[in-house]
N, C-alpha and C positions, 0 to 999 in steps of 0.2 A: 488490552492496552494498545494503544494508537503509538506505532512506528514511522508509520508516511500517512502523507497526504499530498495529491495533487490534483491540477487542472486537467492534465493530459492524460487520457485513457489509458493510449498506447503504452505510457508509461507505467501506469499501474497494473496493466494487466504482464508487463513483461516484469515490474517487480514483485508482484505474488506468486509469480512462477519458481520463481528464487526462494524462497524459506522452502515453498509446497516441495522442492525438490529435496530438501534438507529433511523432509517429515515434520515440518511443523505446519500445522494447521494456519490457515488464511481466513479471517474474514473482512470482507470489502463492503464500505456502506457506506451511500449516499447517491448510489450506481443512479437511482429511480430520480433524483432531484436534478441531479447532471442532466437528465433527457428531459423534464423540466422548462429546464432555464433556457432549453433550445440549444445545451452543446456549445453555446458562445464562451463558455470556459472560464464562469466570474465563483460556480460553485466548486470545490475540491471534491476529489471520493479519499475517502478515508481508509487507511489499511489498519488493521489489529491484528493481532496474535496473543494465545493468552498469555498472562504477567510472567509463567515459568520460561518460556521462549521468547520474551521478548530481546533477550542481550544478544542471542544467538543469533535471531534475525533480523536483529540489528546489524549485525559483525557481515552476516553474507549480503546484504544491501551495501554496504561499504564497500564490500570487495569489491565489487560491480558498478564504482563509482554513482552509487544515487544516493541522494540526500535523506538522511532519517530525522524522525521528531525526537526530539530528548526525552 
């Protein structure tokens, strides 16, 4: 289930740090299209977690002021 999505790398890679440190599994996709498009920042990378973790790591992205998908 898709949580976040962004432009900025650096951001994603500091928000999957956040659940992975909670014990819930991360996966990030669309990493390969990002380098792509040249990194000019028109494509998002995608975060998931699966459906049981999603509220959870929802709730620790929040605390750490970053924006989640509904």
């Amino acid at each position: 289930m898709e949580i976040m999505r962004s432009t900025d790398p650096t951001e994603i890679v500091f928000a999957s740090a956040l659940p992975s440190g909670e014990g819930i599994e991360v996966f990030v996709l669309d990493v390969h299209m990002s380098v792509l498009e040249g990194s000019i920042g028109i494509l998002p990378r995608r975060m998931l977690v699966r459906p049981v973790d999603a509220e959870r790591a929802r709730i620790v992205l929040r605390d750490n002021d970053l924006q989640v998908s509904e």
